[in-house]
Structures are given as C-alpha cells and as structure tokens.
N, C-alpha and C positions, 0 to 999 in steps of 0.2 A: 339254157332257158332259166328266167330270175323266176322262182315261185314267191307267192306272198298268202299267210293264212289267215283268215279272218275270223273275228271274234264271233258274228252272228252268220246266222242264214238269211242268206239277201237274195234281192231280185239282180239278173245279171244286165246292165245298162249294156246298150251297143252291142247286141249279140252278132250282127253282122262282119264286126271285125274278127279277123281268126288270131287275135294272140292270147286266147285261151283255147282249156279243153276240158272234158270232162274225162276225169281219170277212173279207169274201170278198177271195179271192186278189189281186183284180183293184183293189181298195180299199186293198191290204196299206199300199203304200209312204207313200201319201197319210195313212195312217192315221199310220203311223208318224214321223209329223213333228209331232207335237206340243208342245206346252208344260206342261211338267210343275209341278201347283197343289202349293204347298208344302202339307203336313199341315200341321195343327193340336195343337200338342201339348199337353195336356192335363197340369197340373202336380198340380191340386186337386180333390178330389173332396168332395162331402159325405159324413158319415157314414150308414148306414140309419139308418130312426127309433128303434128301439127303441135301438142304440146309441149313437145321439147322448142318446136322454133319460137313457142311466144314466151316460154321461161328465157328461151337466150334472148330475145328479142326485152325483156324486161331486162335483163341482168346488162343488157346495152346501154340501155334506156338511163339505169341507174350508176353506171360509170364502172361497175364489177367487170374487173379481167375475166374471159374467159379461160382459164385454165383446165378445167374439167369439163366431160362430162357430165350433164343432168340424170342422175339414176333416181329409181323407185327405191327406197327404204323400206324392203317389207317387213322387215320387225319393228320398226316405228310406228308403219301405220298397224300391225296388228293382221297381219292378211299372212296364211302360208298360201303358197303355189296349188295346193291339194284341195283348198278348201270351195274353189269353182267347182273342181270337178264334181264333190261330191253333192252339192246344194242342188235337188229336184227343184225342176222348173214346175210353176204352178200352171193350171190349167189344160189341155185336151192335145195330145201330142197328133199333129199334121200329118 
C-alpha cells in the first residue's frame, strides 16, 4: 500500500472510496516509517476524439503528413495532471 503524507490538516474528499484509512494511535509511529513511491509524472496526454479528428482533419486540409499522433503538451500548456483533482468545485454539492 503507497502512503503519502501531507503538509496540513484537510478535509477527506470522496470518503466513500475505501483506498484510505485511519490509522489507530497505537499503529501511528510504525506507520510513519515508510518509503515514499515516487509519482508518476505524466508529460502527454491524447487529445478527445472529436478533437483529435478536427486537428487531423486540419493538418489534411493543410497538406501536413500525418505521421504522428496529436498529444496534449502538459508542460507547455502549464497544466499538471493533479491539479483537477485538487481544485473545489464552487457552489452546493448535489
């Protein structure tokens, strides 16, 4: 099991999912000796499909070989993979 420790005291998002736990007092130290699994950092992403088909659909249009796939540049555009997750949605949850 990958643990990961965090800096402040937060609220737990999605408590229904079970891939956390609360570790009892008695557990704490033991817990807290772990080895922390590097992330995975995630550079490229595909585009959705409809947008992929009007980029190739342009890159036709403009006489460009398709030789490649169309990827997401996320460090171009400035976007990591984590930062959806962490962004609260505004307004009165359903």
């Amino acid at each position: 099991m990958a643990s990961k420790t965090e800096e402040e005291v937060r609220e737990i998002d999605r408590v229904m999912y079970h891939d956390w736990r609360m570790v009892p007092k008695h557990e704490e130290e033991a817990f807290k000796k772990f080895t922390p699994v590097a992330e995975e950092t995630i550079r490229y992403l595909p585009y959705p499909p409809l947008l992929r088909a009007m980029i190739l659909a342009q890159w036709q249009k403009e006489g460009k070989p398709i030789t490649e796939e169309p990827m997401i540049d996320l460090e171009k555009v400035g976007i990591s993979p984590h930062q959806g997750a962490k962004k609260k949605a505004a307004g009165t949850p359903v």
